[in-house]
DRENNU-74534 format. One line per 10 residues: their letters; for each residue x, y negated, z negated of N, C-alpha, C. Coordinates in pm, whole numbers. Layout:
// DRENNU-74534
A	X Y Z X Y Z X Y Z; ...
//
This chain:
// DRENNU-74534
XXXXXXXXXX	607 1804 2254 470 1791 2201 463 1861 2066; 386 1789 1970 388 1830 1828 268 1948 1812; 274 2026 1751 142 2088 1730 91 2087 1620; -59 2063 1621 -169 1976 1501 -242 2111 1552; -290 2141 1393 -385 2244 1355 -545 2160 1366; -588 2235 1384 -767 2140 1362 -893 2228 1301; -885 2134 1172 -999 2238 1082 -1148 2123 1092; -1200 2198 971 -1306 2103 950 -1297 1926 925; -1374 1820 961 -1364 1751 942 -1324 1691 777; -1211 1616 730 -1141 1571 620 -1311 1544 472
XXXXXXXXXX	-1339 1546 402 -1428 1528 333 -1419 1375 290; -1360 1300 296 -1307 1152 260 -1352 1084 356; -1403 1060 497 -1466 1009 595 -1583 995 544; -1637 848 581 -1787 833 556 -1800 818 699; -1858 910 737 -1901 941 894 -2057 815 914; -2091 783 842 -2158 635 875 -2104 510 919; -1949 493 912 -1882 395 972 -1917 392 1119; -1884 496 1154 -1898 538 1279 -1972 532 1397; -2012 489 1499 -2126 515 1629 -2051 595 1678; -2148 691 1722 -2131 818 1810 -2196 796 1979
XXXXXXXXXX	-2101 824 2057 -2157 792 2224 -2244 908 2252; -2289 903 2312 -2390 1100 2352 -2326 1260 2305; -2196 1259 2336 -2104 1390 2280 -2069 1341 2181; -2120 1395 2050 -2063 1368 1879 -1945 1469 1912; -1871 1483 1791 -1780 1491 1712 -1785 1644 1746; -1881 1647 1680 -1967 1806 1665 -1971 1863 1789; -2015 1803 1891 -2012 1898 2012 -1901 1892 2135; -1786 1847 2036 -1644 1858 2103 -1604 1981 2066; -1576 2049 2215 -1566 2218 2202 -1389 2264 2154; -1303 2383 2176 -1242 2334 2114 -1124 2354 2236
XXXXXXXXXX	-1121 2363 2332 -1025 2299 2483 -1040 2127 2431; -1156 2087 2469 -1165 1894 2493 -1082 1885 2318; -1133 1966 2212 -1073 1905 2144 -900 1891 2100; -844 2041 2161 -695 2024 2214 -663 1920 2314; -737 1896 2404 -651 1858 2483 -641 1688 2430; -772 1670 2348 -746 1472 2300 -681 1475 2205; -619 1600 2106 -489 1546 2003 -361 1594 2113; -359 1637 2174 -246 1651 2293 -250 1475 2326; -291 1408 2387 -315 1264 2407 -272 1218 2329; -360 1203 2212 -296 1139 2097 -134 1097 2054
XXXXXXXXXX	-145 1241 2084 21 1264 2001 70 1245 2081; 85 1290 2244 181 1235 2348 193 1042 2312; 36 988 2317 91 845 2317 100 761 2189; 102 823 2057 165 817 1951 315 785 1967; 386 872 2037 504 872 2040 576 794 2151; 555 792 2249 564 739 2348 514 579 2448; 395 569 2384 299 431 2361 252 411 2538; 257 500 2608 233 502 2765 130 550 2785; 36 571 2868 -55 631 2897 -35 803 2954; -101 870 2918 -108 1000 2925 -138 1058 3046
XXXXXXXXXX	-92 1131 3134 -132 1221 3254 -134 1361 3239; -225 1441 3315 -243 1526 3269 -136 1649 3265; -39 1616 3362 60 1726 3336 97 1712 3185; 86 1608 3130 165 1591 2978 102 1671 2908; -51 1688 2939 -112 1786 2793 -162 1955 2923; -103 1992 3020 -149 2141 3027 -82 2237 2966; 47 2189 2904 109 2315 2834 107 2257 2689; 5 2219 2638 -29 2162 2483 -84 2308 2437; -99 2305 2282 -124 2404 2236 -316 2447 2266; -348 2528 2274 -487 2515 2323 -517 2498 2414
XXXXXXXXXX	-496 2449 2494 -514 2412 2642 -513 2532 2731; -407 2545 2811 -349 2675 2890 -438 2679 3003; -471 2572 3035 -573 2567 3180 -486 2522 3272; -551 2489 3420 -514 2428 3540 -530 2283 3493; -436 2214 3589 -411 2070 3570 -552 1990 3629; -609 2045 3703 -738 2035 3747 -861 2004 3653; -805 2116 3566 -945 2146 3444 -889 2019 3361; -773 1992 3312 -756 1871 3226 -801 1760 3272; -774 1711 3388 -846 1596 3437 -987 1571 3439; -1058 1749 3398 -1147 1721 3456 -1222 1704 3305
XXXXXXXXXX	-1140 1717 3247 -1193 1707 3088 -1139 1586 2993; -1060 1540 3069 -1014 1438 3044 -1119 1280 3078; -1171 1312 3186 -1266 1220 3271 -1397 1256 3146; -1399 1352 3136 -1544 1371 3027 -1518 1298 2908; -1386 1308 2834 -1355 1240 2708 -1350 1094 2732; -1352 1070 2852 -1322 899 2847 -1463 897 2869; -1571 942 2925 -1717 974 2919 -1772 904 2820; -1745 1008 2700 -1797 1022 2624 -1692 925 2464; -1658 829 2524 -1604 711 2486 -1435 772 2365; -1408 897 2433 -1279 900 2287 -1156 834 2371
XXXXXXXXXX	-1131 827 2482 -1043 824 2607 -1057 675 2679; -959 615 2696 -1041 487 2827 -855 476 2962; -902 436 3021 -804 447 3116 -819 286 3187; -672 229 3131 -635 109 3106 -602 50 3295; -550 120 3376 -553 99 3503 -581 220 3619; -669 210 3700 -733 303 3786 -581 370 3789; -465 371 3839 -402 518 3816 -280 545 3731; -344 473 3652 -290 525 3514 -293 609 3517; -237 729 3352 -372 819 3291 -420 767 3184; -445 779 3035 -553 731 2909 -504 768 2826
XXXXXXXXXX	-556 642 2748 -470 633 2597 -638 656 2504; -597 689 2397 -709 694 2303 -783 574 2273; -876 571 2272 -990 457 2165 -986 456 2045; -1030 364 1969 -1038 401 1820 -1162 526 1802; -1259 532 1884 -1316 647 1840 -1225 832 1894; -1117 806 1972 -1037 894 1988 -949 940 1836; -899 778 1816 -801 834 1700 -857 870 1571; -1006 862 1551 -1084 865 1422 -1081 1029 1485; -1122 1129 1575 -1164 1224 1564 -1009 1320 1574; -928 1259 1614 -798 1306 1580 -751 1297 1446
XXXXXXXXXX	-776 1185 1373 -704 1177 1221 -875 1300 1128; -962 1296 1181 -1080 1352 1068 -1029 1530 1103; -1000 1553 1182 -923 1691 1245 -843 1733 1173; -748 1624 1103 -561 1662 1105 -594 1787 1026; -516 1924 1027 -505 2028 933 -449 1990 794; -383 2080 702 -345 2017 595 -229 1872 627; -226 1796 535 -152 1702 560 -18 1709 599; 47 1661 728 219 1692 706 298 1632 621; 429 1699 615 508 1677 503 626 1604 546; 705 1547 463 788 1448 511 887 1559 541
XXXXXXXXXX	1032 1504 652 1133 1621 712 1205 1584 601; 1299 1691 607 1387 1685 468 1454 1540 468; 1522 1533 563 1576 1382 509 1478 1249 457; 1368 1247 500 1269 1221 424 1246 1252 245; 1208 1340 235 1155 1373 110 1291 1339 1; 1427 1377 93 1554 1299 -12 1553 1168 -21; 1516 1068 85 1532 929 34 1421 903 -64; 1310 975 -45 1240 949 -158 1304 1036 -264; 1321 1121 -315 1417 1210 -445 1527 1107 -490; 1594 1053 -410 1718 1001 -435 1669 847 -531
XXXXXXXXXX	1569 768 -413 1473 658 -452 1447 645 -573; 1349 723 -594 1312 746 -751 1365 782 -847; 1516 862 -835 1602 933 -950 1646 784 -971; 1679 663 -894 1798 571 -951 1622 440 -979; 1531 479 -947 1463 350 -971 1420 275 -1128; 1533 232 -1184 1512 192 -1329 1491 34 -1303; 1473 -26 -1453 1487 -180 -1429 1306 -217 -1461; 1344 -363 -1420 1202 -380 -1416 1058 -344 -1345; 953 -323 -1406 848 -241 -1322 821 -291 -1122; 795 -462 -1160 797 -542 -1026 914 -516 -938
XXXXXXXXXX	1049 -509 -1012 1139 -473 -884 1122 -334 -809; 1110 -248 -900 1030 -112 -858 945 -108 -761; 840 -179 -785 753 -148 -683 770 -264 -560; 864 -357 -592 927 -420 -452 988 -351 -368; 1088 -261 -430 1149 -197 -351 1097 -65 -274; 947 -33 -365 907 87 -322 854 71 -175; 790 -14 -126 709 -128 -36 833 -111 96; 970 -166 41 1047 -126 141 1102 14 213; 1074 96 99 1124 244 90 974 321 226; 876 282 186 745 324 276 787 268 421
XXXXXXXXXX	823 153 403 819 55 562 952 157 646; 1066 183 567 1173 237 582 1124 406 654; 1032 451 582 998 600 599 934 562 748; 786 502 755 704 526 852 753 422 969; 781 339 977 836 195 1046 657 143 1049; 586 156 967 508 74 950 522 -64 825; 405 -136 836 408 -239 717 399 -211 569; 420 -218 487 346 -164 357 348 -239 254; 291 -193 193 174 -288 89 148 -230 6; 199 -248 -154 203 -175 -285 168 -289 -381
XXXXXXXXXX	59 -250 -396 -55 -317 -540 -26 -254 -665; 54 -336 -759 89 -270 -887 -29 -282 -1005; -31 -219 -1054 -135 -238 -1191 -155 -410 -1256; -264 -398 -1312 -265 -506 -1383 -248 -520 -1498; -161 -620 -1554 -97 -631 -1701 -166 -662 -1824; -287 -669 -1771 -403 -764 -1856 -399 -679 -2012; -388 -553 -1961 -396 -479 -2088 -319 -437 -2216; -255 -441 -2110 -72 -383 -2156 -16 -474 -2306; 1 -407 -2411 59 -481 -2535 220 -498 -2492; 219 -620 -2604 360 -651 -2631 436 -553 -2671
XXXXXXXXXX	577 -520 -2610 671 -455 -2708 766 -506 -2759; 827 -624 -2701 943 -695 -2804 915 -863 -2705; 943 -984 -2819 955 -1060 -2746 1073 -1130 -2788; 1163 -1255 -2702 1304 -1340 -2740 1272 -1436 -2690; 1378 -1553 -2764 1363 -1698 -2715 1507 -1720 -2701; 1550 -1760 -2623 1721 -1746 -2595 1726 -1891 -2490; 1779 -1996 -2581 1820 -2125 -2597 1888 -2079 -2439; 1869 -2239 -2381 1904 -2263 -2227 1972 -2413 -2209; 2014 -2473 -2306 2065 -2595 -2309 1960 -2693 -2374; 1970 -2819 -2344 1926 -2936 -2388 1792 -2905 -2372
XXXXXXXXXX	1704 -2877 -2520 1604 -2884 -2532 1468 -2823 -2393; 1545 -2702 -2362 1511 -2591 -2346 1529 -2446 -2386; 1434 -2358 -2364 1434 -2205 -2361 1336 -2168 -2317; 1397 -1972 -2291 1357 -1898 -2235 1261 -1825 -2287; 1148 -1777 -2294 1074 -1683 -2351 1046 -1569 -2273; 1059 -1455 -2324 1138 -1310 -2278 1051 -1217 -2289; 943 -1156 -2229 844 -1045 -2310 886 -964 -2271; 861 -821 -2299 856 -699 -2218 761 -603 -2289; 655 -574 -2167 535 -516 -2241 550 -357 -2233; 439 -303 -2276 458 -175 -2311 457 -62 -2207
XXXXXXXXXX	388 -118 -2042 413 -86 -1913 503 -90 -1873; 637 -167 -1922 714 -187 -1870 785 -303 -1777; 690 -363 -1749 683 -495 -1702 778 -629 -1813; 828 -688 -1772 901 -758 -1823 844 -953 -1761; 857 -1001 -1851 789 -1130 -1835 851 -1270 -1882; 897 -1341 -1784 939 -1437 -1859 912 -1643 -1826; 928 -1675 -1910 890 -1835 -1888 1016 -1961 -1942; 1051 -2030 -1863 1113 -2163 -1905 1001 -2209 -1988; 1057 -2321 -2148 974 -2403 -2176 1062 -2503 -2212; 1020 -2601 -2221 1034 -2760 -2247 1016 -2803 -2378
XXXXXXXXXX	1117 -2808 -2495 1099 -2847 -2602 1087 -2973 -2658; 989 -3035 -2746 1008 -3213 -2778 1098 -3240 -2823; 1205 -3152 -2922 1388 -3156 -2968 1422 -3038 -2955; 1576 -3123 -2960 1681 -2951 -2964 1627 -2850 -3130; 1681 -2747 -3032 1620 -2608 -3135 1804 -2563 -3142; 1871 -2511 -3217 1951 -2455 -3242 1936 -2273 -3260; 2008 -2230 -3271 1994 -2081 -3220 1909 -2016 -3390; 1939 -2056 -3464 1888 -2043 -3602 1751 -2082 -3573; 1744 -2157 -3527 1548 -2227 -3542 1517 -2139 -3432; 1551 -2071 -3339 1508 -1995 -3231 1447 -1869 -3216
XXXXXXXXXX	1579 -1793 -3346 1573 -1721 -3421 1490 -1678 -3524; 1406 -1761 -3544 1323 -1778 -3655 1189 -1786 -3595; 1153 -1857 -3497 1061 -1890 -3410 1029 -1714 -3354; 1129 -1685 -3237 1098 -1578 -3251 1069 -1456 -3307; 1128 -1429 -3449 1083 -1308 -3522 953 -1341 -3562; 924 -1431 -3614 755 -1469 -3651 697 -1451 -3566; 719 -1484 -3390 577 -1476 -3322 589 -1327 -3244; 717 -1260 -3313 767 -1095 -3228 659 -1039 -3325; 672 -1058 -3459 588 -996 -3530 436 -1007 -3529; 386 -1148 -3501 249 -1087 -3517 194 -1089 -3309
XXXXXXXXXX	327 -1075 -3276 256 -1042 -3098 283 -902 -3096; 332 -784 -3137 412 -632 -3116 236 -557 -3102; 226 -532 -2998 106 -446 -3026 16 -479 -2985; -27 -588 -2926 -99 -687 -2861 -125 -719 -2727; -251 -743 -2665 -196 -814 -2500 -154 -947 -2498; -78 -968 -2425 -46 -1146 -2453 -158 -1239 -2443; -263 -1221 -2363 -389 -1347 -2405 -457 -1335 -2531; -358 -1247 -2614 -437 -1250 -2749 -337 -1325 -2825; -263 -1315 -2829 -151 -1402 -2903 -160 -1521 -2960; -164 -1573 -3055 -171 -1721 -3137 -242 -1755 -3209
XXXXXXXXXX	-374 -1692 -3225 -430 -1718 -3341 -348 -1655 -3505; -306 -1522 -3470 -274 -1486 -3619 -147 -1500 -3639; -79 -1592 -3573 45 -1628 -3616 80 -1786 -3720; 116 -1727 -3801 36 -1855 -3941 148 -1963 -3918; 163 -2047 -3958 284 -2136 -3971 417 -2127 -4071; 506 -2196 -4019 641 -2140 -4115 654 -2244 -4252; 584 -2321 -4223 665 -2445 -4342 729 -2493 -4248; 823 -2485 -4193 927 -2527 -4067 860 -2637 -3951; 871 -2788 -3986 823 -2856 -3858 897 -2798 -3734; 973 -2776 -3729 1093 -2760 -3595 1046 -2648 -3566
XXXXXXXXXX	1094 -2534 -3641 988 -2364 -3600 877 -2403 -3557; 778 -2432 -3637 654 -2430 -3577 652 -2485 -3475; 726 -2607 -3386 677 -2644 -3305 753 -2549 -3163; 873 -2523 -3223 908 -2393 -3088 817 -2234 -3120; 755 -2231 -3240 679 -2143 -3197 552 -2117 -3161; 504 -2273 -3167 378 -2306 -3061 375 -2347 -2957; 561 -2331 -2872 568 -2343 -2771 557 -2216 -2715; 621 -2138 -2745 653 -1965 -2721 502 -1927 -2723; 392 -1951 -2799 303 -1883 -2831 208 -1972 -2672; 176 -2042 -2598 161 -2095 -2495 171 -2073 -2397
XXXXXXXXXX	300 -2007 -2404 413 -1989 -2297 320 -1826 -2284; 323 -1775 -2392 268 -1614 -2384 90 -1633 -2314; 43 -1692 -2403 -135 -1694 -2290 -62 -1796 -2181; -9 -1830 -2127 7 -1827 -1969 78 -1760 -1928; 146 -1645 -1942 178 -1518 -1908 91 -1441 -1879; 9 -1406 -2008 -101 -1309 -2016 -188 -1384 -1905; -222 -1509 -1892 -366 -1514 -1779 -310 -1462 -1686; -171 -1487 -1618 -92 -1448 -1482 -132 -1340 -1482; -146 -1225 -1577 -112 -1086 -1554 -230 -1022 -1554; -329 -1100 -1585 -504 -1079 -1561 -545 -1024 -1400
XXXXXXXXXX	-434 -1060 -1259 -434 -1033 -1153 -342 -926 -1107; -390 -845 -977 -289 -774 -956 -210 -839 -895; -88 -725 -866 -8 -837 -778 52 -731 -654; 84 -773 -544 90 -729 -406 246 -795 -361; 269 -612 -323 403 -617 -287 423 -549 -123; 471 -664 -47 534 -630 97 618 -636 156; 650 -502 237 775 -459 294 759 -440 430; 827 -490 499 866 -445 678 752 -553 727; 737 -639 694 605 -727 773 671 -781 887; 832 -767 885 881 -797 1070 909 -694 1156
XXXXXXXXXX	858 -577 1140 786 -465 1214 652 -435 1282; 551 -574 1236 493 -597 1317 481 -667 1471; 588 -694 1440 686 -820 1562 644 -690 1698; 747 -578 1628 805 -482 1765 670 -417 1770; 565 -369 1705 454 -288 1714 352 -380 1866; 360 -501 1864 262 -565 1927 314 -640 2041; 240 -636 2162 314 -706 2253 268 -872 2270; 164 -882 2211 102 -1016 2213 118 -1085 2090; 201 -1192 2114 208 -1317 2003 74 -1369 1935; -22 -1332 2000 -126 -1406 1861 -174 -1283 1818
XXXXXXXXXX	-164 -1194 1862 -183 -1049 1754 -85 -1062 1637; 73 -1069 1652 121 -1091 1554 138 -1162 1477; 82 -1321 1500 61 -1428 1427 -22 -1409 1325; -177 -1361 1377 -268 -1313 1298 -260 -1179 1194; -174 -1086 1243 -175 -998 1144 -80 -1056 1049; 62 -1142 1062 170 -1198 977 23 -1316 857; -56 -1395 932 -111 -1493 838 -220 -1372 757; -215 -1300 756 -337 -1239 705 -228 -1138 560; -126 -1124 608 -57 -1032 518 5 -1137 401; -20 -1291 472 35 -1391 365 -65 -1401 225
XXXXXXXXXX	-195 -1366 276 -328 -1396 158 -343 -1226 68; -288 -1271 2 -242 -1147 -112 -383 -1149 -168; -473 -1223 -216 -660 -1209 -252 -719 -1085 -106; -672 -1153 -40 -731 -1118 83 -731 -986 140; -529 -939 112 -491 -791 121 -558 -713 11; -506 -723 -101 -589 -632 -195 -742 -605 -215; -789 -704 -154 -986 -664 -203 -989 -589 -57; -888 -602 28 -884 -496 184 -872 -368 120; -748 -347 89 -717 -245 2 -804 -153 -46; -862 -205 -145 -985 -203 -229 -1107 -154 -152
XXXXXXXXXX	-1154 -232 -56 -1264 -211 51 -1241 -99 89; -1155 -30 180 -1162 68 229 -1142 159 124; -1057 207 33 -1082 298 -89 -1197 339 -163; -1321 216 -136 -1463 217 -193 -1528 240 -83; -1526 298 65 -1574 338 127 -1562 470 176; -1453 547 82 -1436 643 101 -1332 680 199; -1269 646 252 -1153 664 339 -1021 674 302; -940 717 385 -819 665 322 -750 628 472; -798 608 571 -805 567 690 -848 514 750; -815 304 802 -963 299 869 -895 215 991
XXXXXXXXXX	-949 274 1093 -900 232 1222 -1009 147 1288; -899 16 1349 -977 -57 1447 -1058 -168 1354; -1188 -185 1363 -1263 -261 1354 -1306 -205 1202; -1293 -68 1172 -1378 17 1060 -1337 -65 943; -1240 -140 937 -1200 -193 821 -1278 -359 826; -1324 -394 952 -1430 -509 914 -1358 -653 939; -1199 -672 907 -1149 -819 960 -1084 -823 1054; -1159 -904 1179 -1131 -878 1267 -981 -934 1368; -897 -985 1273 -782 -1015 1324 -684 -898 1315; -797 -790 1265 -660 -641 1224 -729 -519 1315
XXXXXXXXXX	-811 -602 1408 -886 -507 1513 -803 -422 1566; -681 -434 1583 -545 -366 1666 -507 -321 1595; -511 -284 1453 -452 -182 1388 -546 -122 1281; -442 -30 1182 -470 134 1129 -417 93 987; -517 69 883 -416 78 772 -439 248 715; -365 307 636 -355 396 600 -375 383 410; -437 437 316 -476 385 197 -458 475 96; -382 481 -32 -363 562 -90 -374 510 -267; -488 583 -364 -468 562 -454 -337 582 -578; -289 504 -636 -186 561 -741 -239 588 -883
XXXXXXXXXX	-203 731 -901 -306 738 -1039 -209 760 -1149; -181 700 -1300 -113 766 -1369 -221 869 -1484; -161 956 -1528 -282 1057 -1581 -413 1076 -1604; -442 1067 -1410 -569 1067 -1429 -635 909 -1356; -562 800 -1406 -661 687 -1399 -587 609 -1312; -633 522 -1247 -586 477 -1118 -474 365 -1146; -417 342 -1112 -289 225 -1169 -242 158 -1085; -291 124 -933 -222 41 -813 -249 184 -669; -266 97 -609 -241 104 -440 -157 109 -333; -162 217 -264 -37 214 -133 -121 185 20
XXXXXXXXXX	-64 115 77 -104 77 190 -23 71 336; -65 135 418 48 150 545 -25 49 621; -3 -62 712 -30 -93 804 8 -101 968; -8 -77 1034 38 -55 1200 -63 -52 1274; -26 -32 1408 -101 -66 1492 -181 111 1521; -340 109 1596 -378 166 1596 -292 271 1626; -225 310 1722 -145 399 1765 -25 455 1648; -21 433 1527 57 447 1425 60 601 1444; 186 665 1391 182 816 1317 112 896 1194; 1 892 1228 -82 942 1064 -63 1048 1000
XXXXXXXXXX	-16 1143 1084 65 1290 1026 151 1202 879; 264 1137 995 377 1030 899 311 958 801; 270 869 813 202 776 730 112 862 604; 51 936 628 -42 1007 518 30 1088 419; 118 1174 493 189 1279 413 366 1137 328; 367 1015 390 449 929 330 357 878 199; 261 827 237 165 743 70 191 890 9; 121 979 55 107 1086 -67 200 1120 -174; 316 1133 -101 416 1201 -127 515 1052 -252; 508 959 -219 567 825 -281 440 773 -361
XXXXXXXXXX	301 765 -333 231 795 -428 186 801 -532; 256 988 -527 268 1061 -642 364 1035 -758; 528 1031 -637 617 988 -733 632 877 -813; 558 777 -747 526 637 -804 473 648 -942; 319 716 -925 266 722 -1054 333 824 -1137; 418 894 -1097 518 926 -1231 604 838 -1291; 639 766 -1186 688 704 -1306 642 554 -1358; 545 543 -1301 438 439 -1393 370 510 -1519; 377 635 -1509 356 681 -1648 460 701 -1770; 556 712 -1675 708 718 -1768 729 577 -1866
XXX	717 469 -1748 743 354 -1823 612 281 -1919; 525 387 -1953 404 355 -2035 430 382 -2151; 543 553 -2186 518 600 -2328 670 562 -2365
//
């Protein structure tokens, strides 16, 4: 059995989500309230239902096996507890695991081998920004064995820093951006004739020059013409090619890892059907995302999050800020019974390191 400290309730809860049964929050003394993160955490780990020998030698407790039951019967009362078969013992409710996660003491920390795959993670994570945060998505799923879900910034803003056109055969090429985030961008185009590496060459330094400094949906008006029929027309292809880049990058974009870890979390096939089709609508995940972050949480269990095909689970929500200002989203998903110790002290901790180096690849 793990031992969880229990302070004041977390300040990030909007305790209006919430219905309260007759015993609030507040008038959970602090035995009932040992003995339901004893529960918790026994069936956190274990996923069985709880008896009371499991929580009399929990921290806090130190009663007769008598008194647990008999406080145990009160918590399922008073709706934190429910007991799934007459002799069972009881697994938490979502209003169990809300008064267990609003409890947790300071946040836990990842175990050392933890905190190295992230150290190690981030020392080698170079390259492009999107592969980065693809892989980060896997690195979370890897830590918690939950789902995860990493919303990268949006490019909308971000100026040009160099752009290329690098010939691809018969009356094609490539157009090459890489903006000042770091993000790297690129497009096939379709030329009306062959361009030779000289006309390519030419095409691109004209439209490198008046795009350097710029967001790409600004691109094309102040790029004047060459004299050059052939230039001009590959560089009013390139210049095209860039505002349909730039609109792409007007959206965020949503990155997921371990979504066949929902498989083993759930024992019912249309639970996992529904949480797999729901993780496919990337509009759908991020304004989730989003939702619960604007409600003040960074936790919302059960139903608190509002769609109800994710009634069976816990996402966990974490802003990424680079100096100061918010730059993308971390998201754990699992089933109610998830590790939130794990999961909380994992966003935090990857996070943080994240938005370092989303600030790195800014200056």
């Amino acid at each position: 059995m793990h031992e969880l400290s229990l302070v004041s309730p977390m300040p990030t809860v909007d305790d209006r989500r919430h219905e309260h049964t007759p015993q609030t929050d507040a008038d959970l003394d602090s035995r009932k309230a040992a003995i339901l993160t004893a529960v918790v955490t026994e069936y956190i780990g274990t996923a069985q239902p709880v008896g009371s020998q499991h929580v009399v030698d929990a921290p806090g407790v130190s009663v007769s096996s008598a008194t647990v039951r008999s406080d145990m019967a009160a918590l399922e009362r008073d709706g934190f507890l429910v007991q799934p078969h007459t002799s069972a013992g009881r697994i938490p409710t979502d209003k169990g695991y809300r008064f267990f996660v609003d409890h947790l003491g300071a946040t836990s920390s990842l175990d050392p081998g933890g905190r190295q795959q992230v150290r190690q993670f981030f020392d080698h994570a170079h390259g492009e920004i999107e592969l980065m945060l693809e892989r980060t998505s896997g690195l979370l799923a890897d830590l918690t064995d939950c789902t995860a879900m990493v919303v990268g910034p949006s490019h909308e803003s971000a100026v040009v820093r160099s752009v290329q056109l690098v010939g691809l055969g018969h009356r094609l090429c490539l157009v090459v951006v890489v903006l000042a985030d770091g993000a790297v961008r690129k497009q096939t185009v379709e030329l009306p004739d062959d361009a030779d590496d000289s006309v390519l060459a030419e095409a691109g330094a004209r439209v490198a020059a008046h795009a350097l400094g710029v967001p790409l949906a600004q691109v094309g008006a102040t790029v004047p013409p060459s004299g050059n029929p052939t230039v001009d027309i590959v560089m009013a292809s390139a210049v095209s090619a860039l505002h349909s880049l730039g609109e792409a990058d007007g959206a965020e974009q949503l990155f997921v890892g371990g979504s066949s870890r929902m498989a083993a979390a759930f024992d019912a096939v249309d639970t996992v059907r529904s949480v797999l089709t729901i993780l496919e609508q990337q509009l759908v995940v991020v304004s989730l995302l989003r939702d619960i972050l604007d409600t003040g949480l960074t936790v919302a269990i059960g139903t608190e999050h509002g769609v109800e095909p994710l009634a069976s689970c816990a996402i966990v929500v974490m802003p990424v800020s680079v100096d100061g200002v918010e730059a993308g989203t971390i998201g754990l998903l699992g089933p109610t019974r998830m590790n939130y110790p794990l999961a909380l002290a994992a966003a935090t901790v990857v996070g943080h390191r994240l938005g370092e180096r989303l600030g790195e690849a800014t200056r």
